[in-house]
N, C-alpha and C positions, 0 to 999 in steps of 0.2 A: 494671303492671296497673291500680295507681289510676286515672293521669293515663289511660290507654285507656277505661276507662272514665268518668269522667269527660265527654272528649269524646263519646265514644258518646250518652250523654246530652242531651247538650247538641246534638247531630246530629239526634239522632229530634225532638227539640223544634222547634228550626232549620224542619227539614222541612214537619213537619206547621204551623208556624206560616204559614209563605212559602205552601204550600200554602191556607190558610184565609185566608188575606190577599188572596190572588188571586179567592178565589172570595170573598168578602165586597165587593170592591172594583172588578172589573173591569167591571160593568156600572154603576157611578156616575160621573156628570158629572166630575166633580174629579181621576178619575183621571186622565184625557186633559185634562184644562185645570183647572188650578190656580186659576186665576178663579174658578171654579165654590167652590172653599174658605167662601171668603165670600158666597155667594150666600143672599138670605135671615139671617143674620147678627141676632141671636143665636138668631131663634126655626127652628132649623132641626130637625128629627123626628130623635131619636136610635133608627136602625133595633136591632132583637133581633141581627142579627149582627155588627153595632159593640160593642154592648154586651159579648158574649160575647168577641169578640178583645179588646176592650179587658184584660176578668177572667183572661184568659188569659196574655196579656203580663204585665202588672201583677204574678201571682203567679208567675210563672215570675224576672220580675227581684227579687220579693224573696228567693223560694231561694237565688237566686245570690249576695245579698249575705250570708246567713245562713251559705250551706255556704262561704262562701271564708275561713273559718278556718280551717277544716278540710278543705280542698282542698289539693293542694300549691302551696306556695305560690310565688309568681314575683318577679322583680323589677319590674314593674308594679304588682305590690299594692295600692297606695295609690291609681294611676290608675285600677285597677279599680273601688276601691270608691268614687271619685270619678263614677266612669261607672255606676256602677247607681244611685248615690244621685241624679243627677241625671237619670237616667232614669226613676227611681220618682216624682219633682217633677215632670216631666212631663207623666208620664202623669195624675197628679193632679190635677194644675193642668189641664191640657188640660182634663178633663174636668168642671172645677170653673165652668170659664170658657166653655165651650160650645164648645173648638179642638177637638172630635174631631176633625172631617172632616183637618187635616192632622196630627193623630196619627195617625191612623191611616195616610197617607203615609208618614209617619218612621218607623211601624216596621217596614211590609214594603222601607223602603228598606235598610235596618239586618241585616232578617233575610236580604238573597240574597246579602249575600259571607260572614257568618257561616257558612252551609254546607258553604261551602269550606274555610273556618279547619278548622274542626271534623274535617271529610273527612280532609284536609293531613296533621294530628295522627293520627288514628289512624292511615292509611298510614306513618305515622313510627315509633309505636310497634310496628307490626306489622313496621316494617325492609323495608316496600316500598318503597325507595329513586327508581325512577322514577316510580311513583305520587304519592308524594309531594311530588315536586318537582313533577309536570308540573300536581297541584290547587292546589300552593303560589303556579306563577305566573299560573292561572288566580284561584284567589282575589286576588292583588294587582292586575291589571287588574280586574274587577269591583271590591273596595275601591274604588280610584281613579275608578270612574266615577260607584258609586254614594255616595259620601260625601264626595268633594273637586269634583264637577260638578254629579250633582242634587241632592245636600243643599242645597247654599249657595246655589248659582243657582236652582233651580227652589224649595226648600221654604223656606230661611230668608228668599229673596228675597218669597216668599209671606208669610211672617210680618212681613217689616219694611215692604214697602211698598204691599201690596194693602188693610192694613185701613185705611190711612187716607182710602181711598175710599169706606168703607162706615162710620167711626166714627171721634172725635177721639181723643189718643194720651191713657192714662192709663197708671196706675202697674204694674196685670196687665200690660199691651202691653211695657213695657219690662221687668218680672219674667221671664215669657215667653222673652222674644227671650233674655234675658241667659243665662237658661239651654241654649236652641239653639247660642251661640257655643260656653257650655261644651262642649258636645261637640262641636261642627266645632275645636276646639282641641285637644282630647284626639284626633278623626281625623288631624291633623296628626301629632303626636307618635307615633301610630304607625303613619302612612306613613312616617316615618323608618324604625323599625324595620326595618317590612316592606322597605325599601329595599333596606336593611343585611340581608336575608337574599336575596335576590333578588340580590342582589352574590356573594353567597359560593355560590347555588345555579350561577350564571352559570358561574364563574369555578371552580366546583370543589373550593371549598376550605370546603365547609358542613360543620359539625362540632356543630352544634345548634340551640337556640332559642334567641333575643334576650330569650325571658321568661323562660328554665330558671332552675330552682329556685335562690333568692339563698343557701341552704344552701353548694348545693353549687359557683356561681361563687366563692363567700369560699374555700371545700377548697380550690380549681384556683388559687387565688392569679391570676397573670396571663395563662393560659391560658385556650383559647375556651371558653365554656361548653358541658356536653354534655347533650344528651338522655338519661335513665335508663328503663331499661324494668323489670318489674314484678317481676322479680328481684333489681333491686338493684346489676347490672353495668350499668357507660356502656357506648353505643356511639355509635360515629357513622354520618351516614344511609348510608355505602355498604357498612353491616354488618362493619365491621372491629373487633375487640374492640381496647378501648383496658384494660380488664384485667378 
């Protein structure tokens, strides 16, 4: 019941953010051409609903890093709190250094496969087994499109090579970027995962999550890890008790 909620959570947020992103976003220059990022550069009008998504984002990623002590916790834990904390530098620095206009790209690029993640999980937890699979390999095609093609190509490509049309390189340019890698390396790391479940959705043989609780992988000794639902019994996704 935690972990269901938990995502539930993290779902309505997901939502309503992707949703305010689009409508913050879709009638600006920069959406449709990336050029536009640095246009006017540094002195460019920070609009009232930048500002707002920004306050929004920002304090939704520090919750996250606050409650994942007290969330159940995964075997990613440490990439987690790797990825919020360089996602709270971003967004600070972004907006310290005048990067909104492509912060605020990164983060409605961020937030449309998160929805699916989230979706995926609670059909999991509920043991809707086709549901679950069929958002799980919808989320992993988005994932891949949007944080291994437009992250790198379209937005880090924006940060490493457009401003030096518009301004010579100093030490924020390279602070910046370094931290963008940071998380196109951590999306790396878990399009593996995701790979590695998308294998086992494929083929049949999915028996839980690649993040379930490191508690309970050490229990199972060399066995797959399983999904727990709010009871306290494992099960696996095609609702068969495992005890």
């Amino acid at each position: 019941m935690k972990k269901f909620q938990e995502s539930c959570w993290r779902f309505i947020f997901y939502l309503g953010a992707l949703v305010g992103g689009v409508a913050v976003l879709y009638d600006k220059p920069w959406f449709h051409d990336v050029w536009e990022v640095w246009v006017g550069y540094p002195k460019q009008e920070v609009l009232t609903s930048q500002y707002w998504y920004y306050i929004l984002e920002l304090s939704f990623y520090w919750s996250l890093l606050f409650s994942i002590a007290s969330d159940v916790r995964r075997k990613d834990f440490n990439v987690q709190v790797v990825h919020h904390l360089a996602t709270i530098f971003l967004l600070n620095f972004s907006w310290s250094v005048k990067y909104i206009r492509v912060g605020t790209l990164t983060l409605l690029v961020h937030d449309v496969s998160d929805i699916l993640l989230e979706a995926a999980k609670m059909c999991s937890y509920a043991e809707w087994k086709k549901s679950c699979n069929a958002l799980f390999i919808l989320f992993a095609v988005v994932f891949v499109i949007s944080r291994l093609i437009i992250f790198p190509f379209w937005i880090i490509y924006a940060t490493v090579v457009y401003p030096l049309y518009y301004c010579p390189r100093f030490f924020l340019y390279y602070f910046f970027n370094m931290l963008m890698f940071t998380l196109q390396f951590l999306h790396l790391y878990w399009t593996y995962l995701i790979f590695r479940m998308v294998k086992k959705v494929i083929s049949g043989n999915m028996s839980g999550d690649d993040r379930s609780d490191k508690e309970e992988e050490e229990s199972e000794g060399n066995e797959e890890p399983r999904l727990t639902n709010g009871d306290g019994k494992q099960r696996i996704l095609n609702g068969q008790h495992e005890r």
